[in-house]
ZASE-310888 format. One line per 8 residues: number of its first residue (from 0); for each residue x, y, z of C-alpha. Coordinates in Angstrom, 1 decimal. Example, Ala and Ser with C-alpha at 12.3 -4.5 7.8 and 13.67 -1.06 7.14 Angstrom:
<nodes>
0	12.3:-4.5:7.8 ~ 13.7:-1.1:7.1;
</nodes>
This chain:
<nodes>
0	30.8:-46.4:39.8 ~ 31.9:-42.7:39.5 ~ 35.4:-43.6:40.7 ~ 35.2:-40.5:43.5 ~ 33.5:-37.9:41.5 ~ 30.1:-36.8:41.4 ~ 27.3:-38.6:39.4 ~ 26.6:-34.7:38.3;
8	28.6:-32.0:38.4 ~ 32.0:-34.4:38.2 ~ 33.8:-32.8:41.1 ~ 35.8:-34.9:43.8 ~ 33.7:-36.5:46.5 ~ 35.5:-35.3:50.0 ~ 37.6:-33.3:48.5 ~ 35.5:-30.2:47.6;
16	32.6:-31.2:49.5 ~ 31.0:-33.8:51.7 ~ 29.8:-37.4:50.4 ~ 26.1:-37.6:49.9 ~ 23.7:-40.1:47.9 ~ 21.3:-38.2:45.7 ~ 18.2:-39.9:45.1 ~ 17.6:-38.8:41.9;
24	13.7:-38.6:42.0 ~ 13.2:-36.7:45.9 ~ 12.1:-39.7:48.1 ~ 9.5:-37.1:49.5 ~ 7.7:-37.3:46.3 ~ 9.0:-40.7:45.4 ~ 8.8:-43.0:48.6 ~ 8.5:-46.0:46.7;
32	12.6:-45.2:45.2 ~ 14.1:-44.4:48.1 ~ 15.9:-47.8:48.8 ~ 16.0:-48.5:44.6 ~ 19.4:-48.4:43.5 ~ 18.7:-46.6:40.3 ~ 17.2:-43.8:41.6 ~ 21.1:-43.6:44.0;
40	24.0:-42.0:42.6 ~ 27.3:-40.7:44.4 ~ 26.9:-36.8:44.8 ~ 28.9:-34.1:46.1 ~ 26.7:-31.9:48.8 ~ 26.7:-29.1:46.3 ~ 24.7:-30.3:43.6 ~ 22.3:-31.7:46.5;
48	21.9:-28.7:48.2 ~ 21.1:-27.1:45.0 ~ 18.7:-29.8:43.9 ~ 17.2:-29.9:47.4 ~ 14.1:-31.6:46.8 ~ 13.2:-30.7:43.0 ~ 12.4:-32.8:40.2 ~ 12.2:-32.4:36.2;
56	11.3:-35.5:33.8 ~ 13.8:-33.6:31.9 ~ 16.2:-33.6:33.9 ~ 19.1:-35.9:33.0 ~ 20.2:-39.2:34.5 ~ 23.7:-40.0:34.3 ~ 23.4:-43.7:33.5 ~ 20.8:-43.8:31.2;
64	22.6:-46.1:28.0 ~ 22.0:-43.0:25.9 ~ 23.5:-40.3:27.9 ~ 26.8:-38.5:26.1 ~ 27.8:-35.5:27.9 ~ 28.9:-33.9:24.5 ~ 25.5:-34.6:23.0 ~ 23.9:-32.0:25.2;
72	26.6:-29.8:26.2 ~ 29.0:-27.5:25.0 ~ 32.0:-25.5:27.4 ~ 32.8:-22.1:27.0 ~ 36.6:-22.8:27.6 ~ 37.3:-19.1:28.5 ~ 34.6:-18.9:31.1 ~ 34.1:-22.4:32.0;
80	30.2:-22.2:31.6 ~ 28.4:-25.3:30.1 ~ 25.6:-24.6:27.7 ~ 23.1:-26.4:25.9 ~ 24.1:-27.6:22.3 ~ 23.1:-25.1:20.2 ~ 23.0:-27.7:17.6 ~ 21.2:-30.3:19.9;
88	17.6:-31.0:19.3 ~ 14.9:-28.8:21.6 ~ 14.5:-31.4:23.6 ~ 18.2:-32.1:24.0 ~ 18.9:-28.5:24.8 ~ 15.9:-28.2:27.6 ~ 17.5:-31.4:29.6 ~ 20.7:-29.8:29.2;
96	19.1:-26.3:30.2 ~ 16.8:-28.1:33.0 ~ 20.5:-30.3:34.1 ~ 22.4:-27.1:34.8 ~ 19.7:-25.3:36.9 ~ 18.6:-27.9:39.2 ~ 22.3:-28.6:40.0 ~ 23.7:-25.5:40.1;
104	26.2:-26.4:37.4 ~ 27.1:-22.6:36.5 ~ 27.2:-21.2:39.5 ~ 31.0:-19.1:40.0 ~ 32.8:-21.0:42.4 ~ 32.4:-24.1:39.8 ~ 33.1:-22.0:36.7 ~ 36.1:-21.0:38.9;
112	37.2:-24.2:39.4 ~ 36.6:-25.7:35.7 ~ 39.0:-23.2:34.7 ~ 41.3:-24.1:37.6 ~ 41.3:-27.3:36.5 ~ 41.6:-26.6:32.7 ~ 44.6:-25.1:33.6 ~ 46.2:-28.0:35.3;
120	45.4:-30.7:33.3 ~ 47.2:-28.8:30.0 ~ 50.3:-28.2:32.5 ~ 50.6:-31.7:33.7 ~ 53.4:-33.2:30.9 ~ 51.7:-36.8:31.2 ~ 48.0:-36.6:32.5 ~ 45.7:-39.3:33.9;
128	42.3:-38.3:32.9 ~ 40.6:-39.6:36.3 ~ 43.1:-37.7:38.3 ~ 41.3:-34.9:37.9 ~ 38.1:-33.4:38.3 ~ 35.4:-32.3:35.6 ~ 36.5:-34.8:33.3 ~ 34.0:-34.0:30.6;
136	35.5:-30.6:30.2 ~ 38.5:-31.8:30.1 ~ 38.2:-34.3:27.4;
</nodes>
């Protein structure tokens, strides 16, 4: 589904971090999704520590039909810090805004590695897109 990256932030599963399921909506407050395989994506333990047990209707799903990563986000390419579209609608830019703090998407070590990974993608004389991490910045 995700081909070893993480529904969310896009980092390798195992690599960085352990292999965890996210339920999407918290089965604490969402018992009835626990076993539904929408509400299941492939996560990487950071994004579900940071997530924990929160929820947001704004927050975004990654396999919703309508879901572009470049319609709500933009990279800073010198810092490797998504941001909402400031050209996005309101609404746009809150699920992007909402997105980013629940899973911890700025936080340094993943800026860190963005960059890293930036770095070695424009290096690499004949790259293969899913060889690397963060994909979507990338692109």
């Amino acid at each position: 589904m995700t081909q070893g990256h993480c529904a969310f932030c896009d980092g390798f599963l195992g690599r960085e971090s352990r292999e965890t399921v996210e339920h999407f909506r918290p089965k604490r407050r969402f018992p009835e999704l626990a076993y539904d395989w929408g509400n299941l994506f492939p996560c990487c333990d950071r994004c579900q520590s940071e997530k924990k047990e929160q929820f947001d209707d704004r927050l975004l799903k990654p396999d919703d039909m309508d879901y572009d990563f470049s319609r709500y986000f933009l990279i800073n390419f010198t810092t490797g810090k998504l941001e909402p579209r400031p050209d996005a609608t309101a609404t746009d830019q809150a699920r992007a805004r909402t997105s980013i703090q629940l899973y911890g998407l700025n936080l340094p070590e993943r800026l860190i590695a963005r960059l890293r990974e930036d770095e070695h993608f424009r290096r690499d004389p004949s790259p293969n897109l899913d060889d690397y991490a963060y994909r979507f910045f990338l692109e």
